[in-house]
Steps between C-alpha positions, in 0.01 A plus 500: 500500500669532170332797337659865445189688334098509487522163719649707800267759443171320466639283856557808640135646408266195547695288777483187206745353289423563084538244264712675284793806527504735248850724505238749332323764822305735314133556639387292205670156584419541838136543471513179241664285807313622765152443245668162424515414929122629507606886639318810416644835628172519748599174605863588573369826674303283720781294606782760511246647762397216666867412549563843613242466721595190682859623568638278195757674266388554185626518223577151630908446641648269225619120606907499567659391220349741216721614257467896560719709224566750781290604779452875367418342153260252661342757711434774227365227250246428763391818587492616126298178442262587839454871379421385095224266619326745763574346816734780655194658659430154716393675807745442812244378842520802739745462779334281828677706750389744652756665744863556500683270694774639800767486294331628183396823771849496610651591127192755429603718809899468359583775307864724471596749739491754235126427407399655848176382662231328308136544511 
Protein backbone atom coordinates (compact mmCIF):
# COMPACT_ATOMS: atom_id res chain seq x y z
CA UNK A 1 0.00 0.00 0.00
CA UNK A 2 1.97 2.96 -1.08
CA UNK A 3 0.25 5.89 0.58
CA UNK A 4 1.63 8.03 3.69
CA UNK A 5 -1.44 10.54 4.23
CA UNK A 6 -5.43 10.90 3.82
CA UNK A 7 -5.17 7.36 1.92
CA UNK A 8 -4.12 5.63 5.29
CA UNK A 9 -6.57 7.49 7.05
CA UNK A 10 -9.68 7.09 4.96
CA UNK A 11 -8.48 2.87 4.88
CA UNK A 12 -8.27 3.07 8.28
CA UNK A 13 -11.90 4.76 8.76
CA UNK A 14 -14.06 3.01 6.05
CA UNK A 15 -12.24 -0.53 5.69
CA UNK A 16 -11.91 0.57 1.55
CA UNK A 17 -9.17 1.61 -0.46
CA UNK A 18 -9.59 5.60 -1.94
CA UNK A 19 -8.80 6.44 -5.25
CA UNK A 20 -6.62 9.07 -4.50
CA UNK A 21 -3.95 10.13 -1.38
CA UNK A 22 -3.84 13.46 -0.49
CA UNK A 23 -0.53 14.31 1.87
CA UNK A 24 -3.14 17.09 2.99
CA UNK A 25 -5.39 15.61 6.62
CA UNK A 26 -7.31 18.46 7.61
CA UNK A 27 -11.13 17.69 8.36
CA UNK A 28 -11.82 19.35 5.03
CA UNK A 29 -9.97 16.89 2.59
CA UNK A 30 -11.13 14.16 4.45
CA UNK A 31 -14.74 14.79 4.30
CA UNK A 32 -14.14 15.54 0.28
CA UNK A 33 -12.65 11.75 0.01
CA UNK A 34 -14.85 10.09 2.12
CA UNK A 35 -18.02 12.23 0.05
CA UNK A 36 -16.04 11.21 -3.08
CA UNK A 37 -16.25 7.03 -1.82
CA UNK A 38 -20.09 7.76 -1.06
CA UNK A 39 -19.45 8.32 3.10
CA UNK A 40 -21.39 10.63 5.23
CA UNK A 41 -20.31 11.02 8.92
CA UNK A 42 -23.82 9.09 9.90
CA UNK A 43 -22.71 6.58 7.63
CA UNK A 44 -19.23 6.17 9.14
CA UNK A 45 -20.93 6.26 12.67
CA UNK A 46 -22.95 3.40 11.59
CA UNK A 47 -20.11 1.34 10.57
CA UNK A 48 -17.50 2.34 13.21
CA UNK A 49 -20.38 0.86 15.45
CA UNK A 50 -21.35 -1.90 13.63
CA UNK A 51 -17.69 -2.93 13.47
CA UNK A 52 -17.42 -2.33 17.08
CA UNK A 53 -20.17 -4.30 17.54
CA UNK A 54 -19.17 -7.42 15.77
CA UNK A 55 -15.76 -7.62 17.55
CA UNK A 56 -13.95 -6.05 14.33
CA UNK A 57 -11.29 -3.30 15.04
CA UNK A 58 -12.15 -0.22 13.91
CA UNK A 59 -10.64 2.24 12.91
CA UNK A 60 -9.76 -0.60 10.53
CA UNK A 61 -5.81 -2.30 11.15
CA UNK A 62 -3.91 -1.06 8.00
CA UNK A 63 -2.57 -3.86 5.29
CA UNK A 64 1.42 -4.65 6.02
CA UNK A 65 3.34 -2.79 3.93
CA UNK A 66 1.93 0.93 4.55
CA UNK A 67 4.28 3.48 4.65
CA UNK A 68 3.62 4.86 8.37
CA UNK A 69 5.91 8.16 9.15
CA UNK A 70 6.13 6.85 12.73
CA UNK A 71 3.70 5.00 14.72
CA UNK A 72 3.09 7.97 17.34
CA UNK A 73 2.71 10.31 14.24
CA UNK A 74 0.35 7.84 12.56
CA UNK A 75 -1.60 7.29 15.63
CA UNK A 76 -2.19 11.02 16.70
CA UNK A 77 -3.10 11.99 12.98
CA UNK A 78 -5.82 9.46 13.31
CA UNK A 79 -7.21 10.27 16.40
CA UNK A 80 -7.01 14.11 15.65
CA UNK A 81 -8.75 13.19 12.34
CA UNK A 82 -11.49 10.74 14.43
CA UNK A 83 -12.09 13.59 17.08
CA UNK A 84 -12.41 16.64 14.09
CA UNK A 85 -15.10 14.63 12.30
CA UNK A 86 -17.24 13.56 15.50
CA UNK A 87 -16.70 10.01 15.70
CA UNK A 88 -14.72 9.87 19.13
CA UNK A 89 -18.03 9.37 20.93
CA UNK A 90 -18.68 5.87 18.83
CA UNK A 91 -20.16 4.06 21.70
CA UNK A 92 -17.97 0.92 22.90
CA UNK A 93 -20.76 -2.53 23.17
CA UNK A 94 -21.00 -3.21 26.95
CA UNK A 95 -18.81 -5.97 28.19
CA UNK A 96 -20.61 -9.81 27.62
CA UNK A 97 -19.24 -11.12 30.79
CA UNK A 98 -20.65 -11.24 33.52
CA UNK A 99 -18.45 -12.73 36.38
CA UNK A 100 -14.89 -12.64 37.26
CA UNK A 101 -13.10 -15.53 36.35
CA UNK A 102 -10.76 -17.65 39.26
CA UNK A 103 -7.90 -16.03 38.46
CA UNK A 104 -9.37 -12.56 37.92
CA UNK A 105 -10.89 -13.35 41.91
CA UNK A 106 -7.52 -14.51 42.77
CA UNK A 107 -5.73 -10.88 41.97
CA UNK A 108 -8.90 -8.89 43.55
CA UNK A 109 -8.32 -10.62 47.02
CA UNK A 110 -4.20 -9.74 46.51
CA UNK A 111 -3.39 -6.78 48.11
CA UNK A 112 0.09 -5.64 50.32
CA UNK A 113 0.65 -6.60 53.72
CA UNK A 114 0.63 -3.06 54.71
CA UNK A 115 -2.95 -2.40 53.23
CA UNK A 116 -4.38 -4.68 56.11
CA UNK A 117 -7.68 -6.50 55.49
CA UNK A 118 -10.05 -5.49 52.79
CA UNK A 119 -13.70 -5.20 52.85
Amino acid sequence: MPWTGTGLIIYALTGETPPTDPADTTPDVIRACLDDLGWSLDQLRTHAENCRMSDIPWPHPLPAGAKLPSPAQWYAALTRVIADLGLDSVRLPPSRRTTLTNEERRLMADVPPHHGTVG
